[in-house]
Every structure is written in structure tokens, then in C-alpha cells.
MARFI-129853 format. One record per residue (C-alpha): x, y, z. Coordinates in Angstrom, 3 decimals. Example, Ala and Ser with C-alpha at 12.3 -4.5 7.8 and 13.67 -1.06 7.14 Angstrom:
2
REC        x        y        z
REC   12.300   -4.500    7.800
REC   13.670   -1.060    7.140
END
This chain:
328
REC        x        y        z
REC    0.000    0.000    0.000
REC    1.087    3.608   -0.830
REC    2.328    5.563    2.178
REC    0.416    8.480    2.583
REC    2.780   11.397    3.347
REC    1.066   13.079    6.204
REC    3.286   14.554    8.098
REC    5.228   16.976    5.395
REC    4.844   20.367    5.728
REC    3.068   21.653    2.466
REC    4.143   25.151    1.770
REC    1.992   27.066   -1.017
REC    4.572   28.999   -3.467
REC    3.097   32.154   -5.978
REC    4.635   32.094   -8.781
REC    2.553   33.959  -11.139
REC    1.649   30.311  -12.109
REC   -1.328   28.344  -10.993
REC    0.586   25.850   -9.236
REC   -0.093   23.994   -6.032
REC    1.858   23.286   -2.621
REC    5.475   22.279   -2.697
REC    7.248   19.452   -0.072
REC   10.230   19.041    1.341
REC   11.202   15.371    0.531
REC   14.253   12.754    1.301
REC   14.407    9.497   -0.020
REC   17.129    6.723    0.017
REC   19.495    5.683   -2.911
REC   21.616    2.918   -1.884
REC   23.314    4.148    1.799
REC   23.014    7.631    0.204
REC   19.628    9.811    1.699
REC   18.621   12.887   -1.212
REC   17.151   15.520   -0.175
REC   14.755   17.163   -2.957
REC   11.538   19.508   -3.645
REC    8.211   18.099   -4.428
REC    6.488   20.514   -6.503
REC    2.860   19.735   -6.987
REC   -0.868   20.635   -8.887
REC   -3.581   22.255   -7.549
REC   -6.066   19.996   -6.134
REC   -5.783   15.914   -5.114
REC   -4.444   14.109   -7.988
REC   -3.687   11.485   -8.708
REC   -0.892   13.161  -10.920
REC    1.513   11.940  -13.597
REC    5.203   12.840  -12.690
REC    8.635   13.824  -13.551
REC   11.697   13.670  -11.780
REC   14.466   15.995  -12.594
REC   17.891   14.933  -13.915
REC   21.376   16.813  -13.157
REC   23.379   18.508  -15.688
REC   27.143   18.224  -15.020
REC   28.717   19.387  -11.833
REC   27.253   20.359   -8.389
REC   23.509   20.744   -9.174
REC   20.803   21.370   -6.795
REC   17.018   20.974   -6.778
REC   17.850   24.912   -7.110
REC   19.043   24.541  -10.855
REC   15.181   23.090  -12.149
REC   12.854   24.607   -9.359
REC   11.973   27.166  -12.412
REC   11.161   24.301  -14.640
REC    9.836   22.602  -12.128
REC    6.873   24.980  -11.318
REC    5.966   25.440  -14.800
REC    4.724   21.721  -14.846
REC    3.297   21.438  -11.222
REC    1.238   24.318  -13.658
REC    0.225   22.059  -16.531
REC   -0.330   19.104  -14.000
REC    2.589   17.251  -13.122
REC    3.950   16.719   -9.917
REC    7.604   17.373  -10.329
REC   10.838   16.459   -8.252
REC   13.758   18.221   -7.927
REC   16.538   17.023   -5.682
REC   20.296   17.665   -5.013
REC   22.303   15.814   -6.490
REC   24.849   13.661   -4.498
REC   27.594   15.384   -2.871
REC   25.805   18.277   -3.259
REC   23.254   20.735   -1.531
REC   21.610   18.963    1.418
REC   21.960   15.838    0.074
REC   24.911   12.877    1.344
REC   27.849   11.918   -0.966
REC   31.162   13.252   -1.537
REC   31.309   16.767   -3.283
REC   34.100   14.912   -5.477
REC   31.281   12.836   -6.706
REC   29.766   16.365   -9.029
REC   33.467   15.742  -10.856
REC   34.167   12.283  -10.541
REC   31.491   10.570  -11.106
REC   30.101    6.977  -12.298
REC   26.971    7.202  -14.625
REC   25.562    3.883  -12.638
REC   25.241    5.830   -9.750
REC   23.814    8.811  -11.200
REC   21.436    6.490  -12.887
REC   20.814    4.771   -9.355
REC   19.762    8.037   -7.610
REC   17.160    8.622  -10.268
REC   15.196    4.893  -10.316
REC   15.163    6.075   -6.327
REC   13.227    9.120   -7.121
REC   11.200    7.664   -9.332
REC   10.283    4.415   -7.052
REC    9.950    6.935   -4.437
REC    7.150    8.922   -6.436
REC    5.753    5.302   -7.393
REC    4.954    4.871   -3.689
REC    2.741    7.700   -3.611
REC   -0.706    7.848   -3.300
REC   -1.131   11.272   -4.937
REC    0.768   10.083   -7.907
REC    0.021    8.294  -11.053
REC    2.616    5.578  -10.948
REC    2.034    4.560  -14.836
REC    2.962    8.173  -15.887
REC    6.061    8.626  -14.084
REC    9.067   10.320  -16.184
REC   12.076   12.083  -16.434
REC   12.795   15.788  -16.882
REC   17.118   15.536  -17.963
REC   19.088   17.978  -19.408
REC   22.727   18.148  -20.844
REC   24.764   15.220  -18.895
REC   21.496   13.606  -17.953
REC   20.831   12.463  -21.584
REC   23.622   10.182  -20.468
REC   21.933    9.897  -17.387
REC   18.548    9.697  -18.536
REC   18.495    6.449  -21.176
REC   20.387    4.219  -18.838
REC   17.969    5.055  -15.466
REC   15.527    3.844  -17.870
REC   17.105    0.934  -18.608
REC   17.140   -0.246  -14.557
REC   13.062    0.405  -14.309
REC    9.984   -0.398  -15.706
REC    8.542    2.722  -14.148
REC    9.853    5.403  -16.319
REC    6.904    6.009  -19.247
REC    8.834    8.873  -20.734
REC   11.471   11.403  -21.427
REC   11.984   15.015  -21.964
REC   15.558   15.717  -23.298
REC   17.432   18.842  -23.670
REC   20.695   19.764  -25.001
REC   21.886   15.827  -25.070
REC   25.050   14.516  -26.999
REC   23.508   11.446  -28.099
REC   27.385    9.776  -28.678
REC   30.047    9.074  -26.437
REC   31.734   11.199  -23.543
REC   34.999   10.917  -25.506
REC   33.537   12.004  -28.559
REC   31.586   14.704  -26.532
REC   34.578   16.035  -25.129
REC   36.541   16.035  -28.296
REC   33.954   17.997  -29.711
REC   33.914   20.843  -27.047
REC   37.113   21.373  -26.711
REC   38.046   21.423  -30.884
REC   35.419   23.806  -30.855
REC   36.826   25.823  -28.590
REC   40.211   25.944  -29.893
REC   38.665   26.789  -33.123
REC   37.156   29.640  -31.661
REC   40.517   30.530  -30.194
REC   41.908   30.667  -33.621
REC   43.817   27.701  -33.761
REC   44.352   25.837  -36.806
REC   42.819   22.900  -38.307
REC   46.066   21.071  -37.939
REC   46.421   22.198  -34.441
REC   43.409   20.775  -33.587
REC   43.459   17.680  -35.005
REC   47.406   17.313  -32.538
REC   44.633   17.791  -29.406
REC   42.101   15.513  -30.856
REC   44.548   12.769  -31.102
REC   45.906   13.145  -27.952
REC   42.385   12.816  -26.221
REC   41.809    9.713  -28.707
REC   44.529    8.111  -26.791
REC   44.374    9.303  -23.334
REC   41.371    7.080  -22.139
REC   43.705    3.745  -23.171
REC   46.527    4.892  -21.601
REC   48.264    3.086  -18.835
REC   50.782    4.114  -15.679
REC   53.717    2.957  -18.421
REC   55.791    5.687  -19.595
REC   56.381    3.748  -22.306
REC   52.479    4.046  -23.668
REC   51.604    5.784  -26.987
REC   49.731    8.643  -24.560
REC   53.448    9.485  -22.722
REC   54.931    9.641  -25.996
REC   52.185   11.727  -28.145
REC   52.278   13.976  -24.448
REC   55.635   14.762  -24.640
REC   55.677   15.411  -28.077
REC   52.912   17.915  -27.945
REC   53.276   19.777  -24.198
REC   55.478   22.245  -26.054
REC   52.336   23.524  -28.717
REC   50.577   26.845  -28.403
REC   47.288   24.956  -27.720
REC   48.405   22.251  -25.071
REC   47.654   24.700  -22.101
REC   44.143   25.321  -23.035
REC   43.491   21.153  -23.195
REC   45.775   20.396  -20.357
REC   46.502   21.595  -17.008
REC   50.345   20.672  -16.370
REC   53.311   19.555  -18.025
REC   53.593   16.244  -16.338
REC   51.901   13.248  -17.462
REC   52.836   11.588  -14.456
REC   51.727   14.160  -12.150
REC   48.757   12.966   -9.633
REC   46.152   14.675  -10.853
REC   46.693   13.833  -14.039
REC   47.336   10.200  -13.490
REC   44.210   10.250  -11.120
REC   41.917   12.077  -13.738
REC   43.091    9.715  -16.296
REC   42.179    7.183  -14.364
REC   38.875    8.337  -13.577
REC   38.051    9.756  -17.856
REC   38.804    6.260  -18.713
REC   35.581    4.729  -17.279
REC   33.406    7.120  -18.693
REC   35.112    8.072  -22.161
REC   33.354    5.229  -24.162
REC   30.417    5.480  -22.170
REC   27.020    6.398  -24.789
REC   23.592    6.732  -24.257
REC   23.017    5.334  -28.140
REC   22.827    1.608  -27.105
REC   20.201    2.009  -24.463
REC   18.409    4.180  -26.615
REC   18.414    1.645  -29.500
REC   17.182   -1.428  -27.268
REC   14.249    1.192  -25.272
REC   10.924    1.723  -26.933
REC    9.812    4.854  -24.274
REC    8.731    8.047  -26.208
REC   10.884   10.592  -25.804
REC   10.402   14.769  -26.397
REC   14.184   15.709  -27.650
REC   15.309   19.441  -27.350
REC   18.116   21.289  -29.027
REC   19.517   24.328  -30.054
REC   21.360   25.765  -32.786
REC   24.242   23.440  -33.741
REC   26.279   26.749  -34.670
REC   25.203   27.966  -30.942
REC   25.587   25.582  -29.020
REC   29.393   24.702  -28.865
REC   28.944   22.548  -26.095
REC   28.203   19.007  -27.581
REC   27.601   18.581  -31.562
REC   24.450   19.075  -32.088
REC   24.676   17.914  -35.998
REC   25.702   14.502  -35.055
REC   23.172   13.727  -32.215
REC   20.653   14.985  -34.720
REC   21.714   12.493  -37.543
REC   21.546    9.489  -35.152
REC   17.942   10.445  -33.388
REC   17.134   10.618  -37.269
REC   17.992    7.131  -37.667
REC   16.496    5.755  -34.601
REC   13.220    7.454  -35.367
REC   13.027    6.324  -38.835
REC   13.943    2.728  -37.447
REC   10.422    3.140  -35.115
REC   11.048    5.074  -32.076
REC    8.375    7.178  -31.017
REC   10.476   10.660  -31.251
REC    9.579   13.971  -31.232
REC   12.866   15.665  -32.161
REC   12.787   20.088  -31.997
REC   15.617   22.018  -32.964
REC   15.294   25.772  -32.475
REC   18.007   28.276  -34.734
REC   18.356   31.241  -32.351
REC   18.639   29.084  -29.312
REC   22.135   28.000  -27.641
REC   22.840   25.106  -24.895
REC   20.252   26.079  -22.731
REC   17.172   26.608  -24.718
REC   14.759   28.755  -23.521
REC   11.462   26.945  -21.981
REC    9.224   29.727  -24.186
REC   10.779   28.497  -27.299
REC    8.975   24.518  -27.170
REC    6.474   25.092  -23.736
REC    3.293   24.331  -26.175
REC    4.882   22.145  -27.906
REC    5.730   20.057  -24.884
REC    2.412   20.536  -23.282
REC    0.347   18.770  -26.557
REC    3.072   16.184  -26.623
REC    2.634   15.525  -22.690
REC   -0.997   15.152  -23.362
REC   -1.123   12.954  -26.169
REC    1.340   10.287  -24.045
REC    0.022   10.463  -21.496
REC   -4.080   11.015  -22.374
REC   -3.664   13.574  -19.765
REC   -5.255   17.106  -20.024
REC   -6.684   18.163  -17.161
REC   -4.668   21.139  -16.303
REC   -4.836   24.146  -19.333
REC   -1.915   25.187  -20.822
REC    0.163   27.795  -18.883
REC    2.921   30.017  -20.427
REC    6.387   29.333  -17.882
END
């Protein structure tokens, strides 16, 4: 049986909006508590539900609360927590930096079984809310539930972190005014970094020393010393994520999905052109995508720019429209 949450302070929030109460919540992932805001609808629900999910480094529930409110407007109860390590929640603050996606991933199957248990909550239209880093995080949660129905993604590389990083940091060499040669020395060396070993005989020492004398090596690198412990440490650390992608979870999931992006001239910050191409193929291959791109728009697209949009979507998944549209 659902627990009913009775003794949580409900605290009403004007926003301009016409949202409900909000909640103070914690809930449990692994030995970890999270501490998080439950934003919620007018009236008794049951509601259908998103949980937010963390862009890259030391989030809080503080970074969605805005998006958050918007859909406690429309209908949906929406949680926002902080994420490990960060805010009131438990974990190391290393963990916003040094990270392992099945963690990440962990934390949000907790918010959404703790939504699931409920009783003002629709537990067949639970979802996800993830932008940036949590279209990483996003497709592999999925992957450890039943429970998620659908996604809302925004500003996702749909590739790998190696070929994400590659991309952000050519782009901003280019911007520099470095040459297409120049770039292609820096793109090599962070081919080869994540198989490197603690040998200083390995193709990354050698292709290191060759370059840590180049005009561009200081704006990839932060010392001279391949051997030094950071960089032997963050080595360490880049080479379990580097090949990690959110493509093979994506190609085995059937769960509709609302993609977001900007401009791929814009945003600089993952390439846009690519994960565009591949959410082509998977769509015309039978995934139920809805896939917007928006021209003036950078990494964070504004919430004005696909709101409607979202809002019929959001209905027609979930045969939900009980709430009128509201602008954020």
C-alpha cells in the first residue's frame, strides 16, 4: 500500500503560475539519503510525474525549481533534488566531478520508485525531466526500471563522452583561432588518453611529450607532467566514462521521448549535428520521437521556445489534459 505522506509540511509557493503546494522530501538511494523539492498541482491528484535529472557538476534541486513549477502548472507533480555530494543531500562533493553514470542512474530509479509509492501520484505516468549530462543519465535510469513512461531531453550529446569532449574542446580551440592542424594534434591526444596506462612507455606518454610544447596544449591540459597525480588520477577516472554512450540504451528502449536542441552553430557545447543524424535514424527505425531544434537558441534553450509544444506532446502520451496550458 502507498504511504500516505502526512506529516510533510506543504508550503503554497506564488509564482505567477497556478501551481499547487510544494514538499520538502528525502528518499534513500543505496546508503546515500537525497534531499529534494516536491512541486505539486492544484487539487488531489492522482498526478503523472517527472523527476528531474542533473546537468554536469554540483547541481541542486535549485538549478530546475523554475522548470519545475511550470509543470506542477500544466499538471505534473515534479521532483527536484540535489544531487549527491551536493546541496543537502549525502555523498562526496568529489562525486559532481568524478562521477560513475551507474550511480547517477541509481539516484534517479530512487526518485522515481519513491514517487511510485505515492498515493497522490500516477505511478504509470512517471518520467524524467534531464538535461545536458542527464541524456547520459537519462536512457540508462531507464534501462534499470519499468517505471519510467517517458522522457523530456534537452541539449543531449547522443554519442560518447569521448567524442563529446573532443567535440567541445576542438570547438573551442577553433574559436581561439587555432588551426585545423592544431586541432586535429589535441584531438589525437584525447583519442589516446582514455587507453593509456601508468607505463611511460604508452603511446599517450609519448604523443604527451611530443605535444606539451604547442601553443594549444595549455588550453586542453593543465600541467606539463603526465605523471603528475592529478593527471594520473583524472586519467584514471576519464577512462571509465570516455566510451560510455547513451546510443545503445536508446536503440534497445521503446519509451517516447520529447528531444530538445539548439542551434548546432550555438551551441558549442556538444555537436548538435551529429546527435541529430543518429535520433534521425532511430526514429526512422520506429522510435516514437519527437525531435525540436530551435536556430536562435544555444545550450540552454529557452522553456518559451517549445512550452506548447511540450504541453500537446505531454498530453497525447500520457491522455492527460486536465490542467490548461500555462505560459512558464
Amino acid at each position: 500500500m502507498k504511504t500516505k505522506f502526512i506529516t510533510l509540511i506543504l508550503v503554497l509557493f506564488s509564482l505567477g503560475l497556478d501551481a499547487g503546494p510544494k514538499v520538502d522530501v528525502t528518499f534513500k538511494s543505496g546508503g546515500l539519503l537525497l534531499t529534494g523539492t516536491l512541486y505539486l498541482p492544484k487539487g488531489d491528484g492522482p498526478f503523472p510525474a517527472v523527476v528531474f535529472v542533473h546537468g554536469s557538476g554540483p547541481e541542486t534541486r535549485d538549478n530546475s525549481s523554475y522548470s519545475a513549477k511550470w509543470m506542477a502548472s500544466i499538471g505534473y507533480a515534479a521532483l527536484a533534488y540535489d544531487k549527491r555530494g551536493s546541496g543537502k543531500s549525502e555523498g562526496e562533493p568529489s562525486e559532481s566531478s568524478r562521477f560513475r553514470f551507474e550511480d547517477l542512474a541509481s539516484d534517479v530509479v530512487a526518485a522515481v520508485n519513491f514517487l511510485s509509492q505515492r498515493d497522490d501520484i500516477e505511478e504509470s505516468k512517471i518520467g524524467v525531466h534531464a538535461a545536458s549530462q542527464g541524456g547520459w543519465v537519462a536512457p540508462l535510469a531507464a534501462s534499470k526500471t519499468s517505471t519510467i513512461a517517458f522522457m523530456i531531453i534537452k541539449s543531449a550529446s547522443v554519442c560518447s563522452v569521448g567524442e563529446d569532449n573532443i567535440f567541445e574542446r576542438s570547438s573551442r580551440l577553433r574559436r581561439e583561432g587555432f588551426s585545423k592542424v592544431e586541432i586535429e594534434e589535441a584531438s589525437e591526444l584525447q583519442r589516446v588518453e582514455p587507453k593509456t596506462t601508468d607505463d611511460k612507455n604508452d603511446d599517450f606518454t609519448a604523443l604527451f611529450e611530443k605535444q606539451k610544447d604547442k601553443l594549444w596544449f595549455s588550453r586542453v591540459y593543465g600541467g606539463r607532467d603526465p605523471f603528475s597525480k592529478t593527471l594520473t588520477d583524472y586519467r584514471k577516472w576519464y577512462a571509465t566514462i570516455a566510451t560510455f554512450s547513451s546510443v545503445p540504451y536508446l536503440e534497445k528502449s521503446a519509451i517516447p521521448i520529447f528531444w530538445i536542441f539548439g542551434d548546432p552553430v550555438l551551441d558549442q557545447l556538444g555537436p548538435v549535428e551529429q546527435s541529430l543524424e543518429t535520433l534521425d535514424a532511430l526514429k526512422k527505425a520506429g522510435k516514437p520521437y519527437v525531435i525540436a531544434s530551435y536556430e536562435d537558441e544555444g545550450h540552454n534553450v529557452k522553456e518559451k521556445k517549445y512550452e506548447q509544444q511540450l504541453y500537446d506532446w505531454l498530453k497525447e502520451v500520457n491522455n492527460y489534459s486536465s490542467f490548461k496550458f500555462k505560459k512558464h
